[in-house]
N, C-alpha and C positions, 0 to 999 in steps of 0.2 A: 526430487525425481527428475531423473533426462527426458527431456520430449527430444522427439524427430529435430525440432528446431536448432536444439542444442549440441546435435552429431557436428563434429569439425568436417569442413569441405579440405582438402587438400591437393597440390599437385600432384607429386609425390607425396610418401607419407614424412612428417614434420615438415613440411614446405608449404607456405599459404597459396591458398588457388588463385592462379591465373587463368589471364585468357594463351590460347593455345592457337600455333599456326597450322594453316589448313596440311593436313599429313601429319603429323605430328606423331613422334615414335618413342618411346625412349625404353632402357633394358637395362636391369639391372639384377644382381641378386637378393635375395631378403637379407642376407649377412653382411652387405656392406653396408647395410643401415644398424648395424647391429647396437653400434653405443648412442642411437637415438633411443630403441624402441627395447635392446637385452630382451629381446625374446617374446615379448608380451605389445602386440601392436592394437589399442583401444578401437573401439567402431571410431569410423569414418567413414566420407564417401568422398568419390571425386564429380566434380558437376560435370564435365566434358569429354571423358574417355571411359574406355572398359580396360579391364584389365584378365589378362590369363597369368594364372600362380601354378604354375607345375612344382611340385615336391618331390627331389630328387631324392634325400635323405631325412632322417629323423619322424617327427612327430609331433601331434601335442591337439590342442583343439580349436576348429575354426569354427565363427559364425560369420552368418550371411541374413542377414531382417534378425529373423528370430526364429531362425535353426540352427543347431550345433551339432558337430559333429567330430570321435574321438577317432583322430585318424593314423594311420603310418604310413611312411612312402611306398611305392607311391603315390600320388594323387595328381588328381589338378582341377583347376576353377577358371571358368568366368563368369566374372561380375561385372555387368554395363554401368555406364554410369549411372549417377543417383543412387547408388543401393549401397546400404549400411552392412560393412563387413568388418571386419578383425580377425585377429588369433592368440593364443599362446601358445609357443612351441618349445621341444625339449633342448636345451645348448647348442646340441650338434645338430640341428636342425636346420636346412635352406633350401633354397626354389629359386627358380627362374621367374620374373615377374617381367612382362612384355604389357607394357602399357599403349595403348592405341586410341589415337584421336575418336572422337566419333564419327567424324566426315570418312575417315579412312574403313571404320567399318561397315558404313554404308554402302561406302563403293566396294566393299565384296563381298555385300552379302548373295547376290545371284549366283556364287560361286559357293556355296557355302553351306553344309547340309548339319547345319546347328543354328537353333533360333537361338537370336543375339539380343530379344529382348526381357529374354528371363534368365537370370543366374544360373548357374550347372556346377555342382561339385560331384566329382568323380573319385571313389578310390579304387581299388582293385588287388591282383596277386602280380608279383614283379612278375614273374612267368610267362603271363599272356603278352602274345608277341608284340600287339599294340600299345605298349608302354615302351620296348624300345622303339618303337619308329615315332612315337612322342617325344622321347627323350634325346633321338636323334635330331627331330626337328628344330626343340627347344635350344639344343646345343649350337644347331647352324645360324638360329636367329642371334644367339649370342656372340658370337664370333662374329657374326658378320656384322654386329650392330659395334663391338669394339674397334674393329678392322677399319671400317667406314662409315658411320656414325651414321645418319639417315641419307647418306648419299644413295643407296641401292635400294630405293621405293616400290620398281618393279617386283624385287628379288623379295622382298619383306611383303607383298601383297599376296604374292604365292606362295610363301610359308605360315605365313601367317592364317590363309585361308587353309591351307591343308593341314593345320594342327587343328583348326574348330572344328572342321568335316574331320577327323580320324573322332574325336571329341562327342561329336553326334553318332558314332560308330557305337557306342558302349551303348546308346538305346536305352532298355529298360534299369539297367544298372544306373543309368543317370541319374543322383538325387536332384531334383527341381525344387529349390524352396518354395515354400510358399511365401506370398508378401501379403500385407496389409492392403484392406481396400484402398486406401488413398493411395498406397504406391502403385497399385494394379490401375487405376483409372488415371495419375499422371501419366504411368507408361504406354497406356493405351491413350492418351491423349497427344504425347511423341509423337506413335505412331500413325495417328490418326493427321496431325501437322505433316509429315510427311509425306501424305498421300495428296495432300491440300493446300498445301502454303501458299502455290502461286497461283487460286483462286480467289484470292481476297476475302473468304469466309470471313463473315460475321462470329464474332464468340457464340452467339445464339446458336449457328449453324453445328459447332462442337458439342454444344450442349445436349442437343437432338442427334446427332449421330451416336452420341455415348453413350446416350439415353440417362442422363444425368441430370442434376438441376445447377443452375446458376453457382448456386454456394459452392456445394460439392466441387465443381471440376475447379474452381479458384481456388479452395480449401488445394486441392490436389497438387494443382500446376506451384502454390507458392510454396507448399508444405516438399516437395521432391525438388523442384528445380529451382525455387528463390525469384520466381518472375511470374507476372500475370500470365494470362492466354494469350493476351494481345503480341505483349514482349517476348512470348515464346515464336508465335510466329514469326516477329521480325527479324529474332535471330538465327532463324532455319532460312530464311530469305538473306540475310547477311552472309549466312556462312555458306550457301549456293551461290552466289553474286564472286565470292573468294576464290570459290574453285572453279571458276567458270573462266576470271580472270587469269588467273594463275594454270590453268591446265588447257585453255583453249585457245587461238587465236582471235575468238569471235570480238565487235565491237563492243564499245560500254554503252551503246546506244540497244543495241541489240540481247544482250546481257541482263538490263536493266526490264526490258520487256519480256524477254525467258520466264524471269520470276517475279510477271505481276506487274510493273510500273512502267506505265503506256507514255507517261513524259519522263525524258532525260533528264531535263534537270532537277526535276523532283527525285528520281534513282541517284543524281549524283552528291545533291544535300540529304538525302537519307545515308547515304554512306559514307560520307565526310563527317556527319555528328557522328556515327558509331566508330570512326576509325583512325580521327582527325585527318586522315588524306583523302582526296580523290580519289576515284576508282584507276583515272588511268596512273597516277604519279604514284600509288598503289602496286599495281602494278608492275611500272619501269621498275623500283625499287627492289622489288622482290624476283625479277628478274636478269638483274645484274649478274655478271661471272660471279660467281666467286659468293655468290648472297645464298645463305640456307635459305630450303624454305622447313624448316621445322628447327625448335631450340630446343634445348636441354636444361 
C-alpha cells in the first residue's frame, strides 16, 4: 500500500527536489515532458512552489488528495505546494503549467482574490468569455517566460496575480478538494508560521493556537513538509532573511532583527550553516550584473 510518505517530491515532474531561489519561476507545457510521463503523470507533490495547469486542449482525468475529476478543455488548477496531484490525459492533450516559488506567492497574495491555500480545479464551457481572457493571460506568461526567462519579475507578478483573481472569479463553480486532516492542519500550521515566525513561538504555542496536540501537529508538519515545527519555522525565517537581502537595501544587522534575532552574529551563523555563505557575501553574489536571481 502507498502512504503520504511514499508520494515522490519533485522540482519539475521527473526532476528530484531542490532547494529553490527566492523568485523563482519556471513555464513550461505538459507536452514537452511528454516522453517522460506519455500522458499519464503518477501523484506527486512539490515541497516549495504551487503550480497553475490551464488546459487548453484535450482531456482525460486529474487528481488532486483524493478527488478526481473527468475533464475536457478547458480547465485549469492550482495546487500549492505539499498537495498530492496527477493525471492521465488523452494524446492530444496539453496545458500551460506556471510553476511559482512560494515566496513569490506570498508576495501577491494582497493582490489576489483566490485563496492560495487550498487547491482549485475549475472546468467550464469554452464560450464563457473568462476562459479567453485566461487563455490570454496564460499565453502572455508563456511568451514572456520564453522571450526572457525570469528577467521580467514585475511583469510575471501581475500576470500571474491576475490569472488567480479571473480564477477566484468562477466562485461557486470552483471545485475545492477536500484534504485529509493531516494535510488541512500542516496547512494550517503554514499558515499559522507565517503570521508568527518572527516571534520566536514556542512549538507549544502552535499547538494551542491549532488547538491540536503535540503528536498531531508533528505527525502533520513531517507527514506534508518532511521537517519538524521547529525546522519549519526556521526556514520561513531563512527564506524572509533571503528576500529582505536580495530585494531590499536594509543592513544584515537589521535584517537579522526584522525576523527575530536580536544578536548579529548569531543571525549570521544561523545563516551561513543553512546556506554555507554569509548573509552579506550572499548577497554581493546574487547581486552581481549579469547573476539570476532564479534557475531553471
Amino acid at each position: 500500500m502507498t502512504t503520504r510518505s511514499d508520494v515522490p517530491n519533485f522540482f519539475v515532474y521527473g526532476e528530484p527536489s531542490r532547494s529553490l531561489d527566492v523568485g523563482f519561476l519556471h513555464v513550461e507545457t505538459v507536452m514537452e515532458r511528454k516522453t517522460l510521463h506519455f500522458g499519464h503523470v503518477s501523484p506527486h507533490k512539490h515541497p516549495l512552489m504551487g503550480q497553475i495547469t490551464y488546459w487548453f486542449q484535450g482531456g482525460g482525468t486529474y487528481r488532486i488528495e483524493d478527488e478526481t475529476w473527468n475533464f475536457s478543455a478547458p480547465a485549469v488548477s492550482f495546487v500549492p505546494s505539499n498537495v498530492v496531484h496527477g493525471f492521465d490525459v488523452e494524446d492530444q492533450s496539453d496545458a500551460i503549467v506556471v510553476s511559482v516559488s512560494d515566496d513569490m506567492l506570498e508576495a501577491i497574495v494582497p493582490q489576489v482574490e483566490l485563496s492560495l491555500n487550498v487547491p482549485t480545479f475549475v472546468t467550464g464551457k469554452p464560450e464563457d468569455a473568462v476562459w479567453s481572457k485566461l487563455g490570454a493571460l496564460l499565453d502572455m506568461i508563456a511568451d514572456e517566460y520564453r522571450e526572457r526567462g525570469c528577467e521580467s519579475e514585475k511583469v510575471f507578478w501581475g500576470l500571474i496575480g491576475a490569472t488567480l483573481s479571473l480564477m477566484g472569479r468562477f466562485g461557486s463553480r470552483a471545485a475545492l478538494p477536500t484534504t485529509s486532516a493531516t494535510v488541512a492542519l500542516g496547512l494550517a500550521l503554514r499558515r499559522m508560521i507565517d503570521l508568527h515566525y518572527k516571534e520566536n513561538w514556542a512549538v507549544g504555542r502552535y499547538v494551542e493556537a491549532l488547538a491540536t496536540t503535540p503528536h498531531l501537529l508533528d505527525k502533520a508538519a513531517h507527514e506534508v513538509f518532511g521537517l519538524s515545527v521547529k525546522e519549519l519555522v526556521l526556514e520561513r525565517r531563512l527564506l524572509e532573511a533571503k528576500r529582505l537581502l536580495m530585494f531590499t537595501v536594509r543592513s544584515v544587522e537589521d535584517i537579522g532583527s526584522e525576523i527575530g534575532f536580536e544578536d548579529p552574529a548569531y543571525f549570521s551563523r544561523f545563516f551561513r550553516k543553512r546556506t554555507g555563505e554569509a548573509p552579506a557575501l550572499w548577497r554581493r553574489r546574487r547581486l552581481q550584473p549579469g547573476t539570476a536571481t532564479a534557475t531553471v
